[in-house]
N, CA, C and O atoms as a GROMACS GRO file, in nm:
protein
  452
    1UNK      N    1  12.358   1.124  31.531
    1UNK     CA    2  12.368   1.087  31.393
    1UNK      C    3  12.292   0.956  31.372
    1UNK      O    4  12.310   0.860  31.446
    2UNK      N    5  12.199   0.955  31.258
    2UNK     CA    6  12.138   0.819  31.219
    2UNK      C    7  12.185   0.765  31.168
    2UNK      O    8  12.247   0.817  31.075
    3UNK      N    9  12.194   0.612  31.190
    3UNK     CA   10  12.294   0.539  31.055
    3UNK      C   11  12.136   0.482  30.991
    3UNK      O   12  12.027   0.448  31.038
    4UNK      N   13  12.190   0.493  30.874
    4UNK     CA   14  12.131   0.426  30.738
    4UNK      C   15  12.086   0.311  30.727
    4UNK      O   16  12.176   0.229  30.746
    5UNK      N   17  11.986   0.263  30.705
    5UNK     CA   18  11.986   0.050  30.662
    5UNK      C   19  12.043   0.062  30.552
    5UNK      O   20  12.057   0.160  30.479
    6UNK      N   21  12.072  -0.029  30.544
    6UNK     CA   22  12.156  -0.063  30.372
    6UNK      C   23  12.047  -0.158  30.302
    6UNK      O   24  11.958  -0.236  30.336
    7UNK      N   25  12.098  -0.112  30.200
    7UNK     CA   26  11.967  -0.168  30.073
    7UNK      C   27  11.923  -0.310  30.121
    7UNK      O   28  11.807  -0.348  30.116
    8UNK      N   29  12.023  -0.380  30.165
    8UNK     CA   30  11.925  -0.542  30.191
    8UNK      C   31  11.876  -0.537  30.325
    8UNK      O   32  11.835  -0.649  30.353
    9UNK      N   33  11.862  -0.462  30.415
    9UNK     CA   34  11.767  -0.466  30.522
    9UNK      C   35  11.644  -0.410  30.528
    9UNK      O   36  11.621  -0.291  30.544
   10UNK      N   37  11.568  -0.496  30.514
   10UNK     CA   38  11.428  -0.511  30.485
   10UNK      C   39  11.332  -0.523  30.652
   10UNK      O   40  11.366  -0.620  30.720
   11UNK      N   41  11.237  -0.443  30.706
   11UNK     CA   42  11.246  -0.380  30.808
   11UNK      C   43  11.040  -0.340  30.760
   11UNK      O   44  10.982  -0.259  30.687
   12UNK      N   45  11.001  -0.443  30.847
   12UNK     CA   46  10.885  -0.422  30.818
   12UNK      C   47  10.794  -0.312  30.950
   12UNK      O   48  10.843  -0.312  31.063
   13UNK      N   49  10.732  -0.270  30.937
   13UNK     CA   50  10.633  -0.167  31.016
   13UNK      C   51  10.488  -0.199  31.057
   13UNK      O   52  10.415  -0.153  31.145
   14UNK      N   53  10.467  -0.319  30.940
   14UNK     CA   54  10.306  -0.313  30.902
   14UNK      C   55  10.283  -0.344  31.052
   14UNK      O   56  10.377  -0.359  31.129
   15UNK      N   57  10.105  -0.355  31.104
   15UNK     CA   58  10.081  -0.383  31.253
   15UNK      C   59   9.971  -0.467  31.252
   15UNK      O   60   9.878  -0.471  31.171
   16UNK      N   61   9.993  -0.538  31.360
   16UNK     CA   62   9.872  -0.657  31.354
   16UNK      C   63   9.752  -0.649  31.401
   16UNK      O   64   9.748  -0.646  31.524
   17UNK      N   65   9.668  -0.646  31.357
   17UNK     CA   66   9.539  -0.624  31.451
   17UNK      C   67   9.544  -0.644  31.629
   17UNK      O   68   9.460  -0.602  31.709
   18UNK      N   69   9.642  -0.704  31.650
   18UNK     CA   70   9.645  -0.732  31.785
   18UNK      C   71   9.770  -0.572  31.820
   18UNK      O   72   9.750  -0.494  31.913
   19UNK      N   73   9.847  -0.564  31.756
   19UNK     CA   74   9.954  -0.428  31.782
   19UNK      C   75   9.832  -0.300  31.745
   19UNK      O   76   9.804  -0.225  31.838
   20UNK      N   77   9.778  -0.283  31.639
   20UNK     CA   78   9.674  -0.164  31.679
   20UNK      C   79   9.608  -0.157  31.750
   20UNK      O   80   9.589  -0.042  31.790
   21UNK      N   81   9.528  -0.270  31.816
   21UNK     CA   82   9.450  -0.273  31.928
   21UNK      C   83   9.559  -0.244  32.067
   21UNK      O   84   9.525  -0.143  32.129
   22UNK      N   85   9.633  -0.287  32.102
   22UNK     CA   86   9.695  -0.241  32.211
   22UNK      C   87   9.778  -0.106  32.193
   22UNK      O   88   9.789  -0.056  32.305
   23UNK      N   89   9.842  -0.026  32.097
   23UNK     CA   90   9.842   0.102  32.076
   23UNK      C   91   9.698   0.176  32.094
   23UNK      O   92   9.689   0.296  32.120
   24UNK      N   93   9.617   0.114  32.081
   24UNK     CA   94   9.448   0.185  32.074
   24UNK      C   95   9.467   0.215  32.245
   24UNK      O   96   9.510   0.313  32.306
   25UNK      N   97   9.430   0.122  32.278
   25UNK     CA   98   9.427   0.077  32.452
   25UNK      C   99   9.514   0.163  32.512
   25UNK      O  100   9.467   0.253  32.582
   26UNK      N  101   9.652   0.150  32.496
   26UNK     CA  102   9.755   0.262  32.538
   26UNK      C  103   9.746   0.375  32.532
   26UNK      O  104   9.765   0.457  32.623
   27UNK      N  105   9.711   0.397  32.402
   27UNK     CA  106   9.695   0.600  32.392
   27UNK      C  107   9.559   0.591  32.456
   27UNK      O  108   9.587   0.679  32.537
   28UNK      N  109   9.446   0.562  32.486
   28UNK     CA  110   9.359   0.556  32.557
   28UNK      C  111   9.383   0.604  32.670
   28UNK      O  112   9.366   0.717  32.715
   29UNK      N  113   9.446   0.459  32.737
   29UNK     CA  114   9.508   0.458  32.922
   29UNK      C  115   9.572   0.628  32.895
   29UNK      O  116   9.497   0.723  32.917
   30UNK      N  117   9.709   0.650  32.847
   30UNK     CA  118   9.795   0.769  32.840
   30UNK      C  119   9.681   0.852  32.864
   30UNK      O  120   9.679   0.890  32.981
   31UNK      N  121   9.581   0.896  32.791
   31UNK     CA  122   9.516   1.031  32.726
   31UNK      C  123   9.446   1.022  32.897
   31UNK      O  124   9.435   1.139  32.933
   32UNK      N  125   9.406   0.948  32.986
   32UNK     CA  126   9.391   0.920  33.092
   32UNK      C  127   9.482   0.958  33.182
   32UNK      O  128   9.432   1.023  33.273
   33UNK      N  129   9.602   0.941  33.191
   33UNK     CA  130   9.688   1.019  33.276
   33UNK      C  131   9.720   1.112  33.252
   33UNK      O  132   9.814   1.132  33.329
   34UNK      N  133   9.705   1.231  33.165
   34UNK     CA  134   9.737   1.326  33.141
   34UNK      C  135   9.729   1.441  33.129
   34UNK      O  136   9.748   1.525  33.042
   35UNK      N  137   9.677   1.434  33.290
   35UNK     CA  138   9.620   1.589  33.286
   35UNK      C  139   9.655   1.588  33.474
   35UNK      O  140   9.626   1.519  33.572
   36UNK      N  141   9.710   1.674  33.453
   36UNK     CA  142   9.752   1.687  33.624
   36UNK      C  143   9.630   1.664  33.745
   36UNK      O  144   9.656   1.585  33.836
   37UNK      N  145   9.526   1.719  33.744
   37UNK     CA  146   9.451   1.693  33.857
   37UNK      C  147   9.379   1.537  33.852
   37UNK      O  148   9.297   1.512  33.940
   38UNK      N  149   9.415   1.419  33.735
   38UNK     CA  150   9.405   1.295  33.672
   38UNK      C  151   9.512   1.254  33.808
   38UNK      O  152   9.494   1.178  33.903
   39UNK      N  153   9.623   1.339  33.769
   39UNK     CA  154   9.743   1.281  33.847
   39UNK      C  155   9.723   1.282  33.999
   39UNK      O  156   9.752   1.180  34.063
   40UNK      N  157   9.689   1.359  34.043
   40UNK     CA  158   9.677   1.412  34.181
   40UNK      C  159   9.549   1.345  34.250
   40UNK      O  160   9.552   1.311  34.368
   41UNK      N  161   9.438   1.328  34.170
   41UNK     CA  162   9.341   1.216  34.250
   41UNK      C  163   9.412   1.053  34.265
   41UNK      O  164   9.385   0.977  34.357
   42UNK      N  165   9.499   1.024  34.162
   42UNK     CA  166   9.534   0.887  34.175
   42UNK      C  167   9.657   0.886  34.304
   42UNK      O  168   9.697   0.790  34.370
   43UNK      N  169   9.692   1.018  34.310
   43UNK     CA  170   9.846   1.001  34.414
   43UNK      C  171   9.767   1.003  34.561
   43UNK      O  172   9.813   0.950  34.662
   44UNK      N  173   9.618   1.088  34.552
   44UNK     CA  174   9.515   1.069  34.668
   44UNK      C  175   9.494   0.937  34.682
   44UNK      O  176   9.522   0.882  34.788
   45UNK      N  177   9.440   0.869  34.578
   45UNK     CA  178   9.344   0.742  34.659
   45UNK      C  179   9.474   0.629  34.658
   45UNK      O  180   9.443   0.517  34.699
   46UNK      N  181   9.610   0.647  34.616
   46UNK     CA  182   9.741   0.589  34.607
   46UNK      C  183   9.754   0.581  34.761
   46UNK      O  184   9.768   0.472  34.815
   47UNK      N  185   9.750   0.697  34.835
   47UNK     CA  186   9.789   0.770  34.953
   47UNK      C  187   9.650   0.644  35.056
   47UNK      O  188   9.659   0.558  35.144
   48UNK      N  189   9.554   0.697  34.988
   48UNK     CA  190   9.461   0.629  35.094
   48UNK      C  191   9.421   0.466  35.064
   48UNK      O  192   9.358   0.404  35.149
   49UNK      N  193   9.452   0.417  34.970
   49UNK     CA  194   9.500   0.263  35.011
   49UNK      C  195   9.587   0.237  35.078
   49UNK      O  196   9.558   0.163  35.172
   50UNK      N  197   9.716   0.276  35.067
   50UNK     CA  198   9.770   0.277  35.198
   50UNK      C  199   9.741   0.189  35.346
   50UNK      O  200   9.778   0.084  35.399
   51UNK      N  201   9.624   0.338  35.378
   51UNK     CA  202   9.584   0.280  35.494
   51UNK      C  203   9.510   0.226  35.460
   51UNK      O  204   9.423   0.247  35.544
   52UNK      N  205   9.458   0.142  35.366
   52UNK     CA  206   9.340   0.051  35.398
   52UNK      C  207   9.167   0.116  35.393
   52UNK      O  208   9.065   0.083  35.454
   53UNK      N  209   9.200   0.241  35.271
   53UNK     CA  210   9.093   0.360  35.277
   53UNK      C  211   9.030   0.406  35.167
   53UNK      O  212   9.095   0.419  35.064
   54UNK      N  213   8.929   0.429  35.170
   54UNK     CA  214   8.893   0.496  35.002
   54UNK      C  215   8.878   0.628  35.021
   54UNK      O  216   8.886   0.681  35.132
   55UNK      N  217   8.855   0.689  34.909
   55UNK     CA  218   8.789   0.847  34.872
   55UNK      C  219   8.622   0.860  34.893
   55UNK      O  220   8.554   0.836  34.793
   56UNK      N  221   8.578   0.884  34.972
   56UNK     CA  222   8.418   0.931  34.987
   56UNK      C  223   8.422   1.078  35.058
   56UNK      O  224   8.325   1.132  35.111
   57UNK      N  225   8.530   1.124  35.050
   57UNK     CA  226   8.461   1.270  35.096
   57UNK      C  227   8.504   1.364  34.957
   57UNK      O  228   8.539   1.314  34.850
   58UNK      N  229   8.494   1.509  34.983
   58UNK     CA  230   8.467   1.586  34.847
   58UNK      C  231   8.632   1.637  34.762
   58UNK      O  232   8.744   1.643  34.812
   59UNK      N  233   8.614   1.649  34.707
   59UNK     CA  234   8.714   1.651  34.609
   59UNK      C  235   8.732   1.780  34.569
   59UNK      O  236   8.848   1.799  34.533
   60UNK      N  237   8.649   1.894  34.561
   60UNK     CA  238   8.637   1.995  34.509
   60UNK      C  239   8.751   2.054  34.605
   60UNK      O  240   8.849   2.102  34.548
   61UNK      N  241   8.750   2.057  34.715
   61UNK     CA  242   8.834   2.200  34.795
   61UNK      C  243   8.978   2.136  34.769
   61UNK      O  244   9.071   2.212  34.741
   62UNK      N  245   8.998   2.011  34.775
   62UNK     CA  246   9.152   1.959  34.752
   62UNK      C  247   9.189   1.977  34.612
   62UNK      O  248   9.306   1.975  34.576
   63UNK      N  249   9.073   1.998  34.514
   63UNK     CA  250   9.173   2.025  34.411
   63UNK      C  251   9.153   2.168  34.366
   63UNK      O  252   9.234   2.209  34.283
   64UNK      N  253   9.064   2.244  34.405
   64UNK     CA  254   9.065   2.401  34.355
   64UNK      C  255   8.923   2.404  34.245
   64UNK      O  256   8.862   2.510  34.231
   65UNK      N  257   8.886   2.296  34.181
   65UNK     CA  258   8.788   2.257  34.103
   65UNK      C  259   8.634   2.243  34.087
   65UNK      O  260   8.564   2.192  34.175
   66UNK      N  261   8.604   2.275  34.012
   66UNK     CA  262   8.455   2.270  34.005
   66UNK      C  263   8.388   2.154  34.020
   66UNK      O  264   8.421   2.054  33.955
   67UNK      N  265   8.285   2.152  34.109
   67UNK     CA  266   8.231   2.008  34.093
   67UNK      C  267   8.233   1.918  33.961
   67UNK      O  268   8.280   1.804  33.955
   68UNK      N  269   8.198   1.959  33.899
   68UNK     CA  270   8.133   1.906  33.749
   68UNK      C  271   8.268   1.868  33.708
   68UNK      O  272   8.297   1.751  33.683
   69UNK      N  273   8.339   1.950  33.703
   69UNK     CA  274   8.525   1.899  33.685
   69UNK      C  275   8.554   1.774  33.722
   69UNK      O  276   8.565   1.666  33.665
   70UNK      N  277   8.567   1.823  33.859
   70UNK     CA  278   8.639   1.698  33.951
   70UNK      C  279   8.474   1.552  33.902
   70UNK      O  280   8.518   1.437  33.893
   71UNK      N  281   8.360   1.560  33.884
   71UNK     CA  282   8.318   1.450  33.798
   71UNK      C  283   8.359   1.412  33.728
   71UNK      O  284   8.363   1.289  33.727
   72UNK      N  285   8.425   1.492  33.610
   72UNK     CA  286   8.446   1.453  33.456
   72UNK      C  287   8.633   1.365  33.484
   72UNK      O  288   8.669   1.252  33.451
   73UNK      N  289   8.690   1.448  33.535
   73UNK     CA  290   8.786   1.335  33.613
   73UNK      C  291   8.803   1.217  33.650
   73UNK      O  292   8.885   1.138  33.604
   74UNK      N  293   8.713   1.195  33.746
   74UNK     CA  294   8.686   1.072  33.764
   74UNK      C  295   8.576   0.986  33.701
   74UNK      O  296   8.553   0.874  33.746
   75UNK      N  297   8.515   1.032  33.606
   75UNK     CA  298   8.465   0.944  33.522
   75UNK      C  299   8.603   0.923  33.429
   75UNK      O  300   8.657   0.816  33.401
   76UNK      N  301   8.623   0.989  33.410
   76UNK     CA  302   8.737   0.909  33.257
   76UNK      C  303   8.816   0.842  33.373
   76UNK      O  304   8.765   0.730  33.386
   77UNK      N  305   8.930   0.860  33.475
   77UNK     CA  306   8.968   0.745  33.574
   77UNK      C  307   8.881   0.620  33.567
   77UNK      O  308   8.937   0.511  33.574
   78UNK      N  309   8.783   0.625  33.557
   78UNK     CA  310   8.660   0.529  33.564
   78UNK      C  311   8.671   0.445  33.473
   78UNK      O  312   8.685   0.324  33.487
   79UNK      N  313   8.662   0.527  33.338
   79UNK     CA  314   8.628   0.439  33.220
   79UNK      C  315   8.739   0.386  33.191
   79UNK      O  316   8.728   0.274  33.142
   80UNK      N  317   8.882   0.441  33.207
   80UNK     CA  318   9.009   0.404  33.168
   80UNK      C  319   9.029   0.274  33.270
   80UNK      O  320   9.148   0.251  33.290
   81UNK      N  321   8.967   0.212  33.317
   81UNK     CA  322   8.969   0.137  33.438
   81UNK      C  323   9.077   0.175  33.564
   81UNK      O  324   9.120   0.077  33.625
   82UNK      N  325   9.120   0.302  33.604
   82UNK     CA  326   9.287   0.316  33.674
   82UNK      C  327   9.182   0.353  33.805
   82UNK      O  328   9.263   0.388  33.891
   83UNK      N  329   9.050   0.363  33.863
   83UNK     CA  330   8.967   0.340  33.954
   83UNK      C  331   8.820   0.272  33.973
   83UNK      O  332   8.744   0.250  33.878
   84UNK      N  333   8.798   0.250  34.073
   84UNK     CA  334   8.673   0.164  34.082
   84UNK      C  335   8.596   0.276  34.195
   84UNK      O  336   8.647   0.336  34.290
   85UNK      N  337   8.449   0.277  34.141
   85UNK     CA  338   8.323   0.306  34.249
   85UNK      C  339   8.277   0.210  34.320
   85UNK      O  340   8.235   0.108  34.267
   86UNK      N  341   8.276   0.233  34.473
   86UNK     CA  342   8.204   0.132  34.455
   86UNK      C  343   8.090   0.210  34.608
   86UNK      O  344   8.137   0.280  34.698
   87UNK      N  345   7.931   0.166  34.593
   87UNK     CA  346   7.822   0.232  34.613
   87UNK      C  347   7.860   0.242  34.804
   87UNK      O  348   7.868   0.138  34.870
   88UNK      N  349   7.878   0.388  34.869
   88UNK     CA  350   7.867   0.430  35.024
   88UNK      C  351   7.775   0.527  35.067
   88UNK      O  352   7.789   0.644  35.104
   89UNK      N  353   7.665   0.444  35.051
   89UNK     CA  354   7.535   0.563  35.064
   89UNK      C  355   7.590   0.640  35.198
   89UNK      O  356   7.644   0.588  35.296
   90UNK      N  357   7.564   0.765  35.174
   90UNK     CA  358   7.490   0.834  35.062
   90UNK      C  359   7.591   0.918  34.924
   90UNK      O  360   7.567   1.003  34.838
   91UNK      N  361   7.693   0.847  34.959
   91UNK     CA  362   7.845   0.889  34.907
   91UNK      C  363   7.872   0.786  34.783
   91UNK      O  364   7.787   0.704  34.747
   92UNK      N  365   8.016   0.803  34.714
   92UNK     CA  366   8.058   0.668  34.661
   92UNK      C  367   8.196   0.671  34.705
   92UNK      O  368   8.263   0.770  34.735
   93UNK      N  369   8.228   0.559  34.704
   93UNK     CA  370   8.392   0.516  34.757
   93UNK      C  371   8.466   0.505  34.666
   93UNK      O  372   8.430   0.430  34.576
   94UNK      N  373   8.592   0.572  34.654
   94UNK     CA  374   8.676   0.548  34.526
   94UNK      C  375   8.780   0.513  34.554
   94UNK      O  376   8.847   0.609  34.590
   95UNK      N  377   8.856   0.384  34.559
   95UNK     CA  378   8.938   0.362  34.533
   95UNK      C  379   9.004   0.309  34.364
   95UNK      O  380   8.952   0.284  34.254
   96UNK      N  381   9.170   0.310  34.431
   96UNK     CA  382   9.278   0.307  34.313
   96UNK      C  383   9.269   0.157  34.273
   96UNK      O  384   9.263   0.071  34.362
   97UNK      N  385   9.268   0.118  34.121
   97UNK     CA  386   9.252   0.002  34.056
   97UNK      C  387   9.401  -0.053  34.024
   97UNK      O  388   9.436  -0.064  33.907
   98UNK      N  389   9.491  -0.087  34.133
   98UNK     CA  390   9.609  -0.137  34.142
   98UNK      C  391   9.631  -0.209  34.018
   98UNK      O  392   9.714  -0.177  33.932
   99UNK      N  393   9.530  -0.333  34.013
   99UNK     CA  394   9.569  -0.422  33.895
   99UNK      C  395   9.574  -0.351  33.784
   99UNK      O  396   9.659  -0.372  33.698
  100UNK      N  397   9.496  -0.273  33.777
  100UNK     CA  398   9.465  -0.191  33.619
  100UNK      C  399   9.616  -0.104  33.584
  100UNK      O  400   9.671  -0.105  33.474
  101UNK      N  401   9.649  -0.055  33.666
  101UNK     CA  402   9.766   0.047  33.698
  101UNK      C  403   9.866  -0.054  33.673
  101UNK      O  404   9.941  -0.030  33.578
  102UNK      N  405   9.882  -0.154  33.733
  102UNK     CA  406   9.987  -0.249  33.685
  102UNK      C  407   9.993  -0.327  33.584
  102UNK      O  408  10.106  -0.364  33.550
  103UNK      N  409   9.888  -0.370  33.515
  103UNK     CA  410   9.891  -0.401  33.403
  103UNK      C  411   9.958  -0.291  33.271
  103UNK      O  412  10.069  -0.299  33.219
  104UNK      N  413   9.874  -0.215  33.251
  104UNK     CA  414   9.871  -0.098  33.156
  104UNK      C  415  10.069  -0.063  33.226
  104UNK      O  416  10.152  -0.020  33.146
  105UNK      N  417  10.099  -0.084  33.334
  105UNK     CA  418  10.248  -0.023  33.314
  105UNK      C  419  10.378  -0.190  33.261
  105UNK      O  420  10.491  -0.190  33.212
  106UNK      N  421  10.331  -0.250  33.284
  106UNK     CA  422  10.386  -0.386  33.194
  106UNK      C  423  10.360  -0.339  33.076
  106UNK      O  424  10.441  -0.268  33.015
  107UNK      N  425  10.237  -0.374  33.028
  107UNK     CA  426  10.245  -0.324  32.884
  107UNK      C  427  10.263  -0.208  32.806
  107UNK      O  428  10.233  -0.203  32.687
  108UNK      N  429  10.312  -0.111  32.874
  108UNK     CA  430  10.348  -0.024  32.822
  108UNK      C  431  10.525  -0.031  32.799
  108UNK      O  432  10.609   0.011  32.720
  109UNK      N  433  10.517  -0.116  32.927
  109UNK     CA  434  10.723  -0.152  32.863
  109UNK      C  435  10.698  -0.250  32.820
  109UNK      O  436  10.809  -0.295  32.849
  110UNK      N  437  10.646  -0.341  32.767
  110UNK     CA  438  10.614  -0.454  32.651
  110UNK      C  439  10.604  -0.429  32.531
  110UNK      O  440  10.646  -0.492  32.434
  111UNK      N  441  10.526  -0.295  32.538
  111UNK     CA  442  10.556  -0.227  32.384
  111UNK      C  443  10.645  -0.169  32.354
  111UNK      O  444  10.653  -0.135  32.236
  112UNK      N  445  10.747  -0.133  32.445
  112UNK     CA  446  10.852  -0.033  32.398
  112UNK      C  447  10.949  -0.154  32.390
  112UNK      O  448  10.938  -0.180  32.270
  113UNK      N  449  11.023  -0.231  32.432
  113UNK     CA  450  11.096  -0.354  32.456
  113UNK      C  451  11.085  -0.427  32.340
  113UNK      O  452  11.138  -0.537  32.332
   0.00000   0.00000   0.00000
């Protein structure tokens, strides 16, 4: 059951250029985690920091996926900042962007709080 405001509670919504911009940013990051094989490369290179390791071998047979797929994946991981490339000729190395991941999860309970 909802309770009601009563006529003198006055209860503003409007948003500040700084609250749309970080709702912007958020549904961004979100639209970034949300797609299962999104999920499953980050629980990989999660797995291989760990040991002290990146991602340079292929991606396709671990996830069932088409090359071009498993690209488009990790480009948006990419752009969302939640991983970093970084150049292993003749390969690239991917690891997990901890800070990024921890930031974006503060502020995501900063906005709800």
């Amino acid at each position: 059951m909802m309770t009601k405001c009563p006529d003198s509670c006055q209860i503003s919504f409007a948003a500040t250029d700084q609250q749309l911009k970080t709702e912007q940013t958020l549904a961004a990051q979100a639209k970034a985690l949300s797609h299962p094989a999104r999920l499953r490369i980050l629980h990989i290179l999660h797995t291989l920091d760990a040991m002290d390791s990146c991602l340079n071998s292929d991606l396709v047979s671990e996830l069932g996926l088409a090359q071009s797929t498993v690209s488009e994946h990790l480009r948006i991981l990419k752009q969302a900042n939640f991983i970093k490339a970084e150049p292993n000729p003749p390969k690239v190395c991917y690891r997990i962007n901890r800070e990024a991941l921890n930031t974006f999860n503060a502020k995501f309970s900063d906005f709800l709080s």
